[in-house]
C-alpha atoms as one frame of an Amber mdcrd trajectory, in Angstrom:
protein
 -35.624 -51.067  63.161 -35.377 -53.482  60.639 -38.867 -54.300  61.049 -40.067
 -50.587  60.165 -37.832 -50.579  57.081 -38.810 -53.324  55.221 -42.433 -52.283
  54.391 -40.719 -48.832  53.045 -38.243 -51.373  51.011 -41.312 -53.690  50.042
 -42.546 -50.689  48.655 -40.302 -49.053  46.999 -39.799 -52.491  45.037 -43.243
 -52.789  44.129 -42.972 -48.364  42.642 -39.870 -49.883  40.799 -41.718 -52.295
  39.261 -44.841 -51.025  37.950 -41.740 -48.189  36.654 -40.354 -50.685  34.707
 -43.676 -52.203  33.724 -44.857 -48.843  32.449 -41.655 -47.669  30.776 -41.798
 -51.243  28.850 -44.873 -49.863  27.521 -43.892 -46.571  26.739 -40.743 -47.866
  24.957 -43.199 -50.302  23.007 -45.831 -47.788  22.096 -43.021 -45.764  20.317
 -40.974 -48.578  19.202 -42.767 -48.334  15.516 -42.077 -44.481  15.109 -38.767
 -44.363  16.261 -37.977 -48.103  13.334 -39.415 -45.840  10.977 -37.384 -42.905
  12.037 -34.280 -45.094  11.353 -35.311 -46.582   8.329 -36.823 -43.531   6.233
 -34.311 -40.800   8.008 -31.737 -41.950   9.893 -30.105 -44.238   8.196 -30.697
 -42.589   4.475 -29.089 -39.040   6.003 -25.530 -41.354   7.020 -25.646 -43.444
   3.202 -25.774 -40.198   1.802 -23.190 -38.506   3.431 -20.576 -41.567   2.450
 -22.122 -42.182  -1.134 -21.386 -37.810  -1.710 -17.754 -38.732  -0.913 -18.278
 -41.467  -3.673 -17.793 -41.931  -7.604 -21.884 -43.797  -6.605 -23.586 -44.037
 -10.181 -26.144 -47.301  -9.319 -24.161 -49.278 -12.375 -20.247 -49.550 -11.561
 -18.410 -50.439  -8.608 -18.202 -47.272  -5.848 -14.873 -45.807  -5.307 -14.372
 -43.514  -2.934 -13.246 -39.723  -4.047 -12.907 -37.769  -0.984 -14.403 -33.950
  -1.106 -13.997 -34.240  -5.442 -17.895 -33.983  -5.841 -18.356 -31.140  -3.580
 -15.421 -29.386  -5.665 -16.760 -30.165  -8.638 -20.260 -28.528  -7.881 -18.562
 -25.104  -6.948 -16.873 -24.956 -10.360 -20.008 -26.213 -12.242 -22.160 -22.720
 -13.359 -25.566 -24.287 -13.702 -25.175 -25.415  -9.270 -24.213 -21.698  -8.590
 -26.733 -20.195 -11.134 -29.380 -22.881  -9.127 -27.882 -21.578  -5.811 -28.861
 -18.110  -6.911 -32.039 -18.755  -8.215 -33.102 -20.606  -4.914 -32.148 -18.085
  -2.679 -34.263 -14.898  -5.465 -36.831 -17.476  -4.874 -36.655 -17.014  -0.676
 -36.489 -13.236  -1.106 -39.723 -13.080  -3.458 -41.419 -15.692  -1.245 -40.782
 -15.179   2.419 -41.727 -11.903   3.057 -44.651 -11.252   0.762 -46.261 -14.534
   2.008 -45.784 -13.516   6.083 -47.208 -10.075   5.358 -49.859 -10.680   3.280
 -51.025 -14.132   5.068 -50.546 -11.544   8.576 -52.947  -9.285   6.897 -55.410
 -11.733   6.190 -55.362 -13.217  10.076 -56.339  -9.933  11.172 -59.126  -9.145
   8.480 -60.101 -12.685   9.633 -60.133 -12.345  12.879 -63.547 -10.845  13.370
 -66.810 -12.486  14.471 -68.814 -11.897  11.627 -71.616 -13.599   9.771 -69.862
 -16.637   7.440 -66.444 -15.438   8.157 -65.373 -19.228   8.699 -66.451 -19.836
   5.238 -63.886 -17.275   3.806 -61.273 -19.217   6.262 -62.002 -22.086   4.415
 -61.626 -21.288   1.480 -58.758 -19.458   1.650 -57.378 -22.652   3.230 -58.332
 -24.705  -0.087 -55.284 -24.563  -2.075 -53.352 -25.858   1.155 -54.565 -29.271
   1.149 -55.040 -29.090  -2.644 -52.012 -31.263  -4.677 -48.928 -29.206  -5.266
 -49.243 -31.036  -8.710 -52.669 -30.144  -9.534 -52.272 -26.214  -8.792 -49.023
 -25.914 -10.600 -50.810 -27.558 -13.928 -54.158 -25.223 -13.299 -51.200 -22.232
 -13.017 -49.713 -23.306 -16.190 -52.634 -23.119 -17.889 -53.456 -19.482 -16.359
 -49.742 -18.649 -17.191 -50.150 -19.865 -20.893 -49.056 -17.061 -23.583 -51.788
 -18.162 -26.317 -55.071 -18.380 -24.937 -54.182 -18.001 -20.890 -56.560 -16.748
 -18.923 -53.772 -13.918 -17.492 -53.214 -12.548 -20.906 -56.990 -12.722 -21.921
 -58.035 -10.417 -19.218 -55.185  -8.230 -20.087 -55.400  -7.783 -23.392 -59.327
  -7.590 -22.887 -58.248  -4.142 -20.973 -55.664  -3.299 -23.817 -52.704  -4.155
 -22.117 -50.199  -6.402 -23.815 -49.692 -10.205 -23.024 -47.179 -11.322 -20.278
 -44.568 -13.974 -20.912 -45.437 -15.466 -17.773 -43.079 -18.423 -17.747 -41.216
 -18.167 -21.039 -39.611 -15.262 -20.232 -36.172 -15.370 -18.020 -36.405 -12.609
 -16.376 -40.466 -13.273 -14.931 -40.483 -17.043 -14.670 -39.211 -17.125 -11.133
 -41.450 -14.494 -10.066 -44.421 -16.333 -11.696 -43.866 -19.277  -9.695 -43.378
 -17.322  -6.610 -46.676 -15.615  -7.059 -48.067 -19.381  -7.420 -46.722 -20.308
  -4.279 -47.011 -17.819  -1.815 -51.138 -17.824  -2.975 -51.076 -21.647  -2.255
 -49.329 -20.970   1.446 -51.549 -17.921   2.726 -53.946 -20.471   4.072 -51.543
 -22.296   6.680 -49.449 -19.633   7.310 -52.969 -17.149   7.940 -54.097 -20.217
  10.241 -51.285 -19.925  12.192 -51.909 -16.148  12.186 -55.082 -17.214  13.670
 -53.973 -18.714  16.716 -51.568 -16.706  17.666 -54.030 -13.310  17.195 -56.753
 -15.050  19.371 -54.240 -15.294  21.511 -53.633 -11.773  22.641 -55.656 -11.137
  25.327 -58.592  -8.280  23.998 -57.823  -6.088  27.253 -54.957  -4.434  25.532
 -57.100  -3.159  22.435 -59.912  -1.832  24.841 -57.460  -0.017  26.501 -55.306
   1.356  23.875 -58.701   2.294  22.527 -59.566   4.078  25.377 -56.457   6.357
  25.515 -57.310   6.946  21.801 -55.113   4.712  19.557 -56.442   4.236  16.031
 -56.583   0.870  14.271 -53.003   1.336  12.358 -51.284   1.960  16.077 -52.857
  -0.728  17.608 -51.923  -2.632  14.956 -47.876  -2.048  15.512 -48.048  -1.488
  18.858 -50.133  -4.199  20.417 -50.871  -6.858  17.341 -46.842  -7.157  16.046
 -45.079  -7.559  19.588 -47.478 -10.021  20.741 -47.565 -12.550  18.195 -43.369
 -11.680  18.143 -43.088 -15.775  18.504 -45.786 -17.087  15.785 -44.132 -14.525
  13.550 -40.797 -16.292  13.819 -42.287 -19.588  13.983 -44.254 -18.492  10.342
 -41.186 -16.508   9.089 -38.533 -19.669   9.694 -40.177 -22.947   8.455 -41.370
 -20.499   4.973 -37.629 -19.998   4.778 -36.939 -23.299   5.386 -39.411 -24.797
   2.668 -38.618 -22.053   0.026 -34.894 -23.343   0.041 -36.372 -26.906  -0.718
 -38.602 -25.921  -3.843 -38.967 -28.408  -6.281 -42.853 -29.253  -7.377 -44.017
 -26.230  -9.148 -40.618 -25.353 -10.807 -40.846 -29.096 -12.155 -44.038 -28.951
 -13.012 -44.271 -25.394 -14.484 -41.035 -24.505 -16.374 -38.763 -27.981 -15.748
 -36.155 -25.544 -14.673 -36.493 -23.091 -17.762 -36.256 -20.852 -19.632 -32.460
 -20.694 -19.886 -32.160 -22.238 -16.462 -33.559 -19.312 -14.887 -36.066 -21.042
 -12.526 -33.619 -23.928 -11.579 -33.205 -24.947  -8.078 -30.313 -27.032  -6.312
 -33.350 -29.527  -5.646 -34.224 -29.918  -8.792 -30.569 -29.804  -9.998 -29.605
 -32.750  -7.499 -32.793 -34.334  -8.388 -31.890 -34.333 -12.149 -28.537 -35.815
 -11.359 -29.672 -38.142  -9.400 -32.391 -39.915 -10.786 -32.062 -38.639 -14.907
 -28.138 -39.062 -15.038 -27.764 -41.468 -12.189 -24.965 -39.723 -10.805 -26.225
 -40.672  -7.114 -22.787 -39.774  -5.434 -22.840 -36.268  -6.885 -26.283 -35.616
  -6.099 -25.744 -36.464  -2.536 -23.156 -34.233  -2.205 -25.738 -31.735  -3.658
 -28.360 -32.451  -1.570 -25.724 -31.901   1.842 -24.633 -28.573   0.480 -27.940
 -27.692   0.116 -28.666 -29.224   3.638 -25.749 -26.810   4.937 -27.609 -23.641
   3.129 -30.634 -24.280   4.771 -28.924 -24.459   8.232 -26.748 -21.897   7.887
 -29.653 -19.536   6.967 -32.280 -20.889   9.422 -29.200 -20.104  11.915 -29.135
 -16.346  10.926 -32.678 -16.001  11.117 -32.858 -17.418  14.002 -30.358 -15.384
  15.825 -31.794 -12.032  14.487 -35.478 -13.188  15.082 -35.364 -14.948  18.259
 -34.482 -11.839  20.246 -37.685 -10.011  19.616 -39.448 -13.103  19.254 -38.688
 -13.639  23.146 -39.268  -9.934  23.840 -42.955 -10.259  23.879 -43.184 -13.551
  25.735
């Protein structure tokens, strides 16, 4: 008996072994991502959280003051009037840049004759420099000599305060951004479209649907989960804008295009105030969880719906 089991234990020794052998390698191979993980993220996202309960200004000594920053950015009007204007900035965003880039996946989505090279180039501005579109946009937003205001006065309208005026300075930047994100987002589109399989469209076409119904009743349901994938990280990256309202109006005019990134950004590294920028930068951590959580609990349902 003992005899029969010892080949079965010899070999369950030698399984353990090459086990370890290969998770040593596995643990090795990922060793460099997960250091960096903890140096760039980790570690950073705990300093924070202590220096926001600080006095933290790079110069003096730290003190600790408890919850004072975060009570000091609720009674400060430029944070709230920067909370505001981050989430107008969402609601212009978001949805006009999932419909329209939608639209565009399913004009796309054709085999025709040099249709990849309209994909392409509508996916230009997506690996073009944040920095280098905002400055062309400036230019095209100028109110002397912009090429905006040319074409519209060549037509006899009147010029456009593109960025100088308050109350269209957001919405000029939005209109910049959600033409730089079609691309991805329409890529995404894409896949998700060539996805659905083509049987349903030959049949609805069969019992007579028209383009618009198959549209809303195939096309919508069945790309339910790209839509929320498309619809959440656009919220999630229109709650972190900072480039092009840097770049294009530094916050103006009258601090109607300032974000809380750029606000914790200015305190941080113009006024050195690091401990009240990182309390800042964890309230606007909390926003953008708090309203990736609602999305997420009214999308997911008919995300899942046409799994």
């Amino acid at each position: 008996m003992s005899n029969q089991k010892s080949p079965q234990k010899k070999e369950k020794k030698r399984k353990s072994k090459i086990q370890r052998r290969w998770n040593f390698w596995g643990y090795l191979f990922i060793a460099p991502n997960f250091l960096g993980f903890l140096a760039f993220m980790l570690i950073p996202i705990f300093l924070s959280l202590y220096y926001s309960l600080t006095n933290y200004d790079i110069i003096s000594t730290v003190d600790f003051v408890g919850f004072k920053n975060y009570i000091r950015l609720f009674q400060d009007r430029q944070f709230i009037t920067a909370l505001l204007n981050t989430l107008w900035y969402s609601v212009l965003t978001v949805p006009a840049g999932v419909i329209l880039s939608l639209l565009l996946a399913v004009l796309f989505n054709r085999q025709l004759k040099g249709i990849a090279l309209f994909r392409t180039f509508t996916f230009i501005p997506v690996i073009t420099s944040m920095v280098a579109i905002s400055l062309v946009w400036s230019l095209l937003y100028e109110d002397n000599g912009g090429m905006l205001n040319t074409v519209l006065n060549a037509v006899g309208l009147p010029s456009v305060h593109w960025l100088t005026d308050p109350k269209m300075a957001m919405i000029s930047i939005a209109i910049m951004s959600v033409w730089k994100g079609l691309g991805y987002n329409m890529t995404i589109f894409l896949a998700g479209l060539q996805g659905v399989p083509h049987e349903l469209y030959e049949a609805a076409t069969i019992d007579g649907a028209s383009s618009v119904q198959r549209f809303f009743k195939i096309t919508v349901p069945m790309i339910g989960p790209t839509t929320y994938f498309v619809t959440l990280m656009s919220l999630i990256g229109s709650l972190q804008v900072f480039d092009q309202v840097n770049i294009m109006t530094q916050g103006g005019p009258v601090n109607a295009t300032q974000t809380v990134a750029r606000y914790l950004y200015q305190y941080g590294f113009e006024f050195y105030k690091m401990g009240y920028a990182c309390a800042a930068a964890y309230v606007l951590f909390i926003l953008v969880f708090i309203v990736s959580l609602i999305q997420n609990r009214s999308s997911k349902k008919w995300a899942e719906a046409s799994i």
